[in-house]
C-alpha positions as CSV (number, residue, x, y, z in Angstrom):
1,X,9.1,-48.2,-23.2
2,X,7.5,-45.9,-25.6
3,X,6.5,-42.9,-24.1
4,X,3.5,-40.8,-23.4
5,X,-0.3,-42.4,-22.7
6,X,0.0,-45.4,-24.7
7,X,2.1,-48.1,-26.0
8,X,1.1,-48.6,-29.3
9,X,-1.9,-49.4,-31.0
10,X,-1.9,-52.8,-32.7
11,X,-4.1,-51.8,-35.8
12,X,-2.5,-49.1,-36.0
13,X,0.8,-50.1,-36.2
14,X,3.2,-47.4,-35.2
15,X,6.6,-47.8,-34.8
16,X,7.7,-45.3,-32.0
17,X,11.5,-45.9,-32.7
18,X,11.1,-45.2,-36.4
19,X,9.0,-42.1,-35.6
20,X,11.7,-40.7,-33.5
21,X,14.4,-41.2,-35.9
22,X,12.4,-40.1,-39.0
23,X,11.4,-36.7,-37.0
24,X,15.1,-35.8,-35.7
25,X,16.5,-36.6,-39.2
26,X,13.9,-33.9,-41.1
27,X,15.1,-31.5,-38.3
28,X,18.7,-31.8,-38.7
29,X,18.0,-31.9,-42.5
30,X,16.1,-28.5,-42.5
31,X,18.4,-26.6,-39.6
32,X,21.2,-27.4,-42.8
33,X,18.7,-26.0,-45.3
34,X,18.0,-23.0,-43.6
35,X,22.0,-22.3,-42.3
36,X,21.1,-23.2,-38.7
37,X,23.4,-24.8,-36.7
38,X,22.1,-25.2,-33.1
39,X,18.2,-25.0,-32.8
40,X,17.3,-24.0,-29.3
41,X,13.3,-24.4,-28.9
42,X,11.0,-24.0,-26.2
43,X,8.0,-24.7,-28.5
44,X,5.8,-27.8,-26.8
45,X,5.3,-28.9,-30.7
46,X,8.6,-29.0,-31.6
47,X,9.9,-30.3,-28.6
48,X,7.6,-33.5,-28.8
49,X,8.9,-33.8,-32.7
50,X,12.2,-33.2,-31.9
51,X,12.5,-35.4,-28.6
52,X,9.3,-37.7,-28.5
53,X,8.4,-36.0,-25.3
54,X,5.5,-35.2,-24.4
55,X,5.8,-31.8,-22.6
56,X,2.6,-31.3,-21.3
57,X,0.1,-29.2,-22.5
58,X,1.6,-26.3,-24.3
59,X,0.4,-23.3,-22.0
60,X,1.8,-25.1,-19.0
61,X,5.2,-23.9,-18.3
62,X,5.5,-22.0,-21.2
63,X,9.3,-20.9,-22.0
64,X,10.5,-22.5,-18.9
65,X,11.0,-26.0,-20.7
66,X,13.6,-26.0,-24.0
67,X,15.6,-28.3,-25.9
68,X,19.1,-27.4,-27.2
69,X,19.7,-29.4,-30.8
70,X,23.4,-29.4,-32.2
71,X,23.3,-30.4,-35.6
72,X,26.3,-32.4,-34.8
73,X,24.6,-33.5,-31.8
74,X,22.2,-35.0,-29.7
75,X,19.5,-33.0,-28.7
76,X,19.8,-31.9,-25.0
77,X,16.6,-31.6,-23.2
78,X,15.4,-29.5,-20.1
79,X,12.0,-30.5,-19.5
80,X,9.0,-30.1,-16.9
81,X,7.3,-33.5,-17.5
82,X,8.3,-34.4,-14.1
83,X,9.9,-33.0,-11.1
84,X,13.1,-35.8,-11.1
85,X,14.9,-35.7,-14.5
86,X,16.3,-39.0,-13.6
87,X,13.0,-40.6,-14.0
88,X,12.3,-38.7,-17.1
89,X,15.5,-40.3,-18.3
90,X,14.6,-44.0,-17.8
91,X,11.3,-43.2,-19.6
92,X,12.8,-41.7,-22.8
93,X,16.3,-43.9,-22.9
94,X,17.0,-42.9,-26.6
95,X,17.7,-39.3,-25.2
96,X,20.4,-41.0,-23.7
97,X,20.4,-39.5,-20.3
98,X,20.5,-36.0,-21.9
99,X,17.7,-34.6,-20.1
100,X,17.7,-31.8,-16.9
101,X,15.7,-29.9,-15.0
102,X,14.8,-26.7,-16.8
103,X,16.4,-23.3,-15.4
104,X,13.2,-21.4,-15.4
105,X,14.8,-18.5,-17.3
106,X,12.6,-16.8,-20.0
107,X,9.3,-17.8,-17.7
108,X,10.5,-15.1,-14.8
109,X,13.4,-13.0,-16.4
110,X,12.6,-9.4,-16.3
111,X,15.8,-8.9,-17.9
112,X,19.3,-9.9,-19.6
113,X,20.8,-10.1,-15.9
114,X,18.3,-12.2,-14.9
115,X,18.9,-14.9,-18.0
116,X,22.1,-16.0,-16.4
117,X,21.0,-19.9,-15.5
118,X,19.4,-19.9,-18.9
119,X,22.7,-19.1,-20.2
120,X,25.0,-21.9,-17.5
121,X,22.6,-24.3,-19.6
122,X,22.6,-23.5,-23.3
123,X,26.6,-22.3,-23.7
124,X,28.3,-25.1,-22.4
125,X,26.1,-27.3,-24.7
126,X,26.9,-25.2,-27.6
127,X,30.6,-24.9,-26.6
128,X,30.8,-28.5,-26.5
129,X,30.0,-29.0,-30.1
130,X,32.7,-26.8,-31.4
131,X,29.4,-23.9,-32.5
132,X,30.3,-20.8,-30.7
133,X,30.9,-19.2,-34.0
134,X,28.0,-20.8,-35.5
135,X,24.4,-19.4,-36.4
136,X,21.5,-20.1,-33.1
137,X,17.9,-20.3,-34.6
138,X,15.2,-19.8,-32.1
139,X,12.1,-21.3,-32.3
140,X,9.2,-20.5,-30.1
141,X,11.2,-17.8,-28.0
142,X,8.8,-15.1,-26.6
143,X,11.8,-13.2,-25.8
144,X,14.2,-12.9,-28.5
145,X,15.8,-10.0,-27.6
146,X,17.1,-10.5,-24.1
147,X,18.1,-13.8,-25.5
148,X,20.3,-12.2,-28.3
149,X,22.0,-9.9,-25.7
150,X,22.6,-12.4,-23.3
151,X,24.1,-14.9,-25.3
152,X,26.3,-11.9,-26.6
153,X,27.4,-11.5,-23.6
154,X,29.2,-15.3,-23.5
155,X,30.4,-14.3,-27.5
156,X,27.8,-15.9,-29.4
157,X,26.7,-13.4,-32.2
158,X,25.0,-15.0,-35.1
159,X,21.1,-15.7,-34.5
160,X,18.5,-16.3,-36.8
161,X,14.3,-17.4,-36.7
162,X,14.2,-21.1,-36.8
163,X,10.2,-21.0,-36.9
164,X,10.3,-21.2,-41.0
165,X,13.1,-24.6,-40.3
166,X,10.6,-26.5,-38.1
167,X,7.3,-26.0,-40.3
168,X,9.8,-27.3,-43.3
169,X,10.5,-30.1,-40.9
170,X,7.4,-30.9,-40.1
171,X,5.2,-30.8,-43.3
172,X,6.1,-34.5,-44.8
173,X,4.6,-36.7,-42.3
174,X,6.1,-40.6,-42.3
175,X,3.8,-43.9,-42.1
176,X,4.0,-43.9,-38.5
177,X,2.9,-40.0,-37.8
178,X,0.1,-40.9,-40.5
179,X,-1.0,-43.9,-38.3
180,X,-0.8,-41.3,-35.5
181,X,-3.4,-39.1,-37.1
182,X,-5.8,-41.8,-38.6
183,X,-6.2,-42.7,-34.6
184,X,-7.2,-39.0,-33.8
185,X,-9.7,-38.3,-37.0
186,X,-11.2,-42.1,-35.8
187,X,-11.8,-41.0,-32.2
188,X,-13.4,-37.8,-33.3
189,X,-16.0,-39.7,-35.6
190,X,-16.9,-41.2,-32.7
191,X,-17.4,-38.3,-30.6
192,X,-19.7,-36.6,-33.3
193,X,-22.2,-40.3,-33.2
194,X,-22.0,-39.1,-29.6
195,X,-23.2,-35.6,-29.9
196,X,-25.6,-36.5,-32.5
197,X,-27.5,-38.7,-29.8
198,X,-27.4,-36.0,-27.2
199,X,-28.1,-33.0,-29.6
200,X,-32.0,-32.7,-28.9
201,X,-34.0,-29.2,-28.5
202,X,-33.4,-27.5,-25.1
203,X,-29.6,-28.8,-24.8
204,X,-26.9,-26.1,-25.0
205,X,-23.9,-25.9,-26.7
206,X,-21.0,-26.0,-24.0
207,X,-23.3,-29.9,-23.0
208,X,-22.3,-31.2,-26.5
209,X,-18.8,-30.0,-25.7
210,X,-18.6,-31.8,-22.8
211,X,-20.5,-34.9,-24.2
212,X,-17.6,-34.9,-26.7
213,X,-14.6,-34.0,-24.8
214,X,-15.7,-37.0,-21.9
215,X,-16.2,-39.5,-25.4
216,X,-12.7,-38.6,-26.8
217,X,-10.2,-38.9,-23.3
218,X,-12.6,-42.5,-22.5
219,X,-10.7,-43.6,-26.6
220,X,-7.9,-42.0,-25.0
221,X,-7.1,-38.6,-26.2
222,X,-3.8,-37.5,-24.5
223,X,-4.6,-33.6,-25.5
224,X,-8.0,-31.9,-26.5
225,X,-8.1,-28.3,-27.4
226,X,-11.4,-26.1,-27.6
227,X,-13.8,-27.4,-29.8
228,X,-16.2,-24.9,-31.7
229,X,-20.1,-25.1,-31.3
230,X,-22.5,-22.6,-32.5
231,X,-25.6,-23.3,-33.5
232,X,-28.5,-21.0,-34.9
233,X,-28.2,-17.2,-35.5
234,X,-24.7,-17.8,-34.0
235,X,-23.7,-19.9,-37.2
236,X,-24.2,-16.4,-39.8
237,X,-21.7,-14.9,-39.1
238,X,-19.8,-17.7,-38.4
239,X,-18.9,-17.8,-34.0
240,X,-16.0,-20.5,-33.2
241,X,-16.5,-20.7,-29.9
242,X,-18.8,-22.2,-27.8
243,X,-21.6,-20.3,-25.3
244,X,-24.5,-22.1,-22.7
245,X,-27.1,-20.8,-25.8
246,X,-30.1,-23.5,-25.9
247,X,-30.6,-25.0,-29.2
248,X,-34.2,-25.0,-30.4
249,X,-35.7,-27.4,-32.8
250,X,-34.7,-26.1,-36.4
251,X,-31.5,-24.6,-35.7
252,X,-29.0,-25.6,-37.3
253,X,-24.9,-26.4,-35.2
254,X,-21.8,-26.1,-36.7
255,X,-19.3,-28.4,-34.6
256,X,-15.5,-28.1,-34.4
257,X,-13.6,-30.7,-32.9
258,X,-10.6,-28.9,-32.6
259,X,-7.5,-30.2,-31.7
260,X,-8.3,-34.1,-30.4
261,X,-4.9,-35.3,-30.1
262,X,-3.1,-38.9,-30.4
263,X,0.2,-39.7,-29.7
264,X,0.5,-35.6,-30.0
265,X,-1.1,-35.8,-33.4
266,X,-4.4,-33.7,-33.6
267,X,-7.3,-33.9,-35.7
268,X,-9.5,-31.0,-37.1
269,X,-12.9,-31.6,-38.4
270,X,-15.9,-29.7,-38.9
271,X,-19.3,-31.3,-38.9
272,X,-22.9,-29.3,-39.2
273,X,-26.5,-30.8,-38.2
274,X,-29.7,-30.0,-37.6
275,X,-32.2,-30.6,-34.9
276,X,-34.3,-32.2,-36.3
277,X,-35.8,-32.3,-39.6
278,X,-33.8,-30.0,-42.6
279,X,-35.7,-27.8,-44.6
280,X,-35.1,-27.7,-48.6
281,X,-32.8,-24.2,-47.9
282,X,-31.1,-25.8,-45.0
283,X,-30.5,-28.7,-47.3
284,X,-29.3,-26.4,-50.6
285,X,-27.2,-24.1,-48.2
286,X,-25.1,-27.3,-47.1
287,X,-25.1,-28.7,-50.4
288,X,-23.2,-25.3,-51.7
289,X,-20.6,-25.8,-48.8
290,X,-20.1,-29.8,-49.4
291,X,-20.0,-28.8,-53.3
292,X,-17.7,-26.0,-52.8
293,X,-15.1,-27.8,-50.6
294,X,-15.0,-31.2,-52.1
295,X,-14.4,-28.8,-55.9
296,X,-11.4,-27.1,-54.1
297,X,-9.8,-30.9,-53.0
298,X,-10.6,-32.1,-56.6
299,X,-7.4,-29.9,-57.1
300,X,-5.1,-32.4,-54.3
301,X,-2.8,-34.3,-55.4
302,X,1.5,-34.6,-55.8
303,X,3.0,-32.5,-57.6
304,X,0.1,-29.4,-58.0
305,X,0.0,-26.9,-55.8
306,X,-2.0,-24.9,-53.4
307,X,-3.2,-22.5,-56.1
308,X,-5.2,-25.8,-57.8
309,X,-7.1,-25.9,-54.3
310,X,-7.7,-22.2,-54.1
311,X,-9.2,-21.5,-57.9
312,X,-11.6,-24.1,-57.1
313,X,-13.6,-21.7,-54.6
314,X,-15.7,-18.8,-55.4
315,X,-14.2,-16.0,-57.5
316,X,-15.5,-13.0,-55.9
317,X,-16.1,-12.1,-51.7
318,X,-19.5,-11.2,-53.6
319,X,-20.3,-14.8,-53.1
320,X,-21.0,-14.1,-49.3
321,X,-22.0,-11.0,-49.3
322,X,-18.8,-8.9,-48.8
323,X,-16.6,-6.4,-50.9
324,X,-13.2,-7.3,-49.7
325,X,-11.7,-10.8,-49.7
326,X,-9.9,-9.8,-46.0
327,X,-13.5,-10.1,-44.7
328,X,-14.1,-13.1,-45.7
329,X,-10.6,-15.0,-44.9
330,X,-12.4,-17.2,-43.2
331,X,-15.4,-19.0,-45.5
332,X,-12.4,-21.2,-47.6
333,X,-9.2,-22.0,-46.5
334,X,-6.8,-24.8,-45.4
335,X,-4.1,-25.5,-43.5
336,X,-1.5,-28.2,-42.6
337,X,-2.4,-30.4,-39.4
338,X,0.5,-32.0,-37.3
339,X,1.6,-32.3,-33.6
340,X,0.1,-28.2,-34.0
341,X,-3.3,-27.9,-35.4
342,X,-2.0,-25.5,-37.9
343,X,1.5,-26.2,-39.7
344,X,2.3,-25.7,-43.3
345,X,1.1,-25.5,-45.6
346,X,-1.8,-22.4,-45.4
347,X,-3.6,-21.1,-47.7
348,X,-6.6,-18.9,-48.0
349,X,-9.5,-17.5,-50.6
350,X,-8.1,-14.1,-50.3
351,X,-4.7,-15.0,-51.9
352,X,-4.5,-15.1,-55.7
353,X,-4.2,-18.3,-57.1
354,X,-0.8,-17.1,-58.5
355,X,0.6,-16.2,-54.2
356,X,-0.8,-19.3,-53.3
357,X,2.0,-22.0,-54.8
358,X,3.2,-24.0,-52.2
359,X,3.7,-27.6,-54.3
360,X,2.2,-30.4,-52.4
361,X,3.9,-33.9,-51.7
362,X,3.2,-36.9,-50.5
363,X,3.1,-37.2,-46.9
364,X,1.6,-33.7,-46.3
365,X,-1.5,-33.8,-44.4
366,X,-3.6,-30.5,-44.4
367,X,-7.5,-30.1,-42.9
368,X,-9.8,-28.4,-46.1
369,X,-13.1,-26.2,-44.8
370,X,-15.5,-24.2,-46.3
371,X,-18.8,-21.7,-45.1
372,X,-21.9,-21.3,-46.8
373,X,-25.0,-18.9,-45.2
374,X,-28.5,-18.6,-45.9
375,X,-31.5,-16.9,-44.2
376,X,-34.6,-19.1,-43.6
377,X,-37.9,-17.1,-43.8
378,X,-39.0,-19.5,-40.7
379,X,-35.3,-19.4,-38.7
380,X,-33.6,-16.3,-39.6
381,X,-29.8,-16.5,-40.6
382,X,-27.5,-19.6,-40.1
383,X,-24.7,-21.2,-41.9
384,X,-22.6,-24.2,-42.8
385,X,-19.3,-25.2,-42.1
386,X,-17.5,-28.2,-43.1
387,X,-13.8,-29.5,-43.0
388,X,-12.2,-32.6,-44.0
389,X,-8.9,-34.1,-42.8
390,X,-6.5,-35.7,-45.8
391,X,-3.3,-37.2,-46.7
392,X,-2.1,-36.1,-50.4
393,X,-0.8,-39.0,-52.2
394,X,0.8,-39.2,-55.4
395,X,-2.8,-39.7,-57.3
396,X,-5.3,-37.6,-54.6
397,X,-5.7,-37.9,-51.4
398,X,-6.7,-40.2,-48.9
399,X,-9.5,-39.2,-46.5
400,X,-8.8,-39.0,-42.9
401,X,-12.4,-38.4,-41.5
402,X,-15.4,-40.3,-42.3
403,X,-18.4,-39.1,-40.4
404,X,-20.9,-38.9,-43.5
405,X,-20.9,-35.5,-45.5
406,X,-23.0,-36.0,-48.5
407,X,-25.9,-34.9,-46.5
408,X,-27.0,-32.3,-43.5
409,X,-27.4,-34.2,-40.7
410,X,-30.6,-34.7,-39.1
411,X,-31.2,-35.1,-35.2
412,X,-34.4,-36.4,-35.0
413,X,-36.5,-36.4,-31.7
């Protein structure tokens, strides 16, 4: 049976088993473009693209899960999923029965001697594949150094970062992993119809949190990270978190949801309202942001490149109010959106247009946001954010979230 929360979803139409193999091919396909012959990872991300596993949240048992990948192998899992690998094997079957208990290791080693069980695990699998003599990339390691020694100590000497190899993997994203996120971006339009009901003068911010987080796992989210909500002075500067603030009538709430996940495939969209009605500067501040993102993703498409996004925005940090474009890193930027909420490709306002030249291709998915402030003479300072989700395609993009953004949105009461 597929694994993780659900089965499939028939609209959707994902094809677990095509998924898998399209994921563990682009691995082994970028561990041979960047010289890596085993891949040993302990990131949750990449173990999920590598495996199809879902390995819990990623703060939970950090570094004490991993998964060893031959590139003339099978990859060799050592999960915490569940306390019996042997049931973790009949739920994932096309691991074929290559999955133990993980040996703890880089969680509670204070040093090389005390790495030794990490070690009875990874050499024999490397061994086994004839690559003692070959090159180990790491990936997600928080302790590369004691690593290196110790497997030094068994005669393995060639180690490289493997970090670069898995964003390279992970940047084309098939039918199936596009399905995936559709699902997510859909649940999260949902949740904002949710919090627009609820947001109403006197409610605070961490309530529409929690009136979206309770919306998003009842459509079956199987991960949700923080979501940002700030809403009146607290939106100029830009805050992306979340505090018990009450929102009065006029303020205006900039809303993240951050990280809803599907299948392991998150979601990252920015939405800003009003409670209740605009006024005409509300109304031309958010027109500047909406203008100024959708000009940067009139620049999307196969074949350009990041820099078509990036000279789209504002030329100067003068445009908000700063001197130096490191303060304002922030206002425009972009970034890829996977199993992680940020992958490749990222790019920012600060980078010339001529740094920023990562070519897009079909299959990438990246999130697009923007920030505009204003001060009202009746509300003091605020802001707007905005972020939309897309696919490129070889003539665009197709759009990924669809809660209306041609106008502020109004909460009436």
């Amino acid at each position: 049976m597929p694994y993780g929360r659900m089965a499939y979803d028939r609209l959707a139409g994902i094809n677990f088993e095509r998924m898998r193999e399209y994921r563990l091919q682009r691995t082994k396909e970028a561990m041979a473009k960047h010289g890596i012959d085993v891949l040993i990872t302990w990131d949750a991300y990449s173990i999920r693209y590598i495996t199809g596993g879902y390995a819990t949240v990623p703060c939970r048992f950090p570094q004490a899960q991993m998964v060893v990948l031959p590139i003339n192998g099978d990859p060799h899992c050592f999960l915490t999923t569940s306390f019996s690998c042997y049931e973790l094997r009949k739920e994932m079957p096309w691991l074929k029965d290559k999955i133990w208990a993980p040996p703890g290791g880089l969680k509670w080693a204070r040093n090389v001697d005390e790495l030794e069980t990490h070690m009875s695990k990874i050499v024999p699998v490397i061994e086994e594949h004839g690559q003692k003599n070959g090159v180990i990339g790491f990936d997600g390691c928080c302790s590369e150094l004691m690593m290196t020694e110790a497997l030094k100590r068994k005669g393995i000497t060639r180690f490289k970062h493997a970090e670069e190899a898995m964003f390279d993997a992970r940047v084309i994203k098939n039918e199936d992993e596009i399905a995936c996120m559709r699902m997510a971006c859909n649940s999260a339009t949902a949740a904002f119809y949710e919090i627009k009901k609820a947001l109403v003068p006197g409610v605070r911010e961490c309530d529409l949190v929690g009136v979206g987080m309770k919306k998003l796992y009842e459509l079956g989210a199987d991960e949700v990270q923080e979501f940002v909500c700030s809403s009146g002075p607290r939106t100029n500067p830009l805050h992306i978190d979340y505090t018990d603030r009450s929102i009065n009538p006029g303020d205006v709430v900039c809303i993240d949801i951050n990280g809803n996940s599907y299948m392991g495939y998150k979601s990252c969209y920015y939405r800003t309202f009003v409670c209740g009605e605009a006024t005409a500067l509300q109304k031309q501040v958010y027109e500047d942001c909406r203008k100024m993102m959708y000009d940067g993703m009139e620049g999307i498409k196969a074949g350009n490149s990041t820099a078509d996004i990036v000279k789209g925005w504002p030329q100067s940090p003068k445009y908000w109010g700063y001197e130096n474009w490191l303060d304002v890193a922030g206002y425009a930027l972009g970034h890829g959106l996977g199993l992680s909420l940020h992958e490749a490709p990222q790019f920012f306002r600060p980078y010339t247009p001529k740094a920023a030249h990562t070519v897009l291709e079909e299959g990438m998915v990246m999130a697009v946001e923007t920030w505009t402030g204003g001060v009202d003479p009746k509300y003091g300072p605020f802001g707007v954010r905005l972020e939309e989700d897309i696919v490129v395609t070889k003539d665009g993009y197709e759009l990924l979230t669809k809660f209306p953004v041609e106008t502020i949105t109004e909460c009436l009461f």
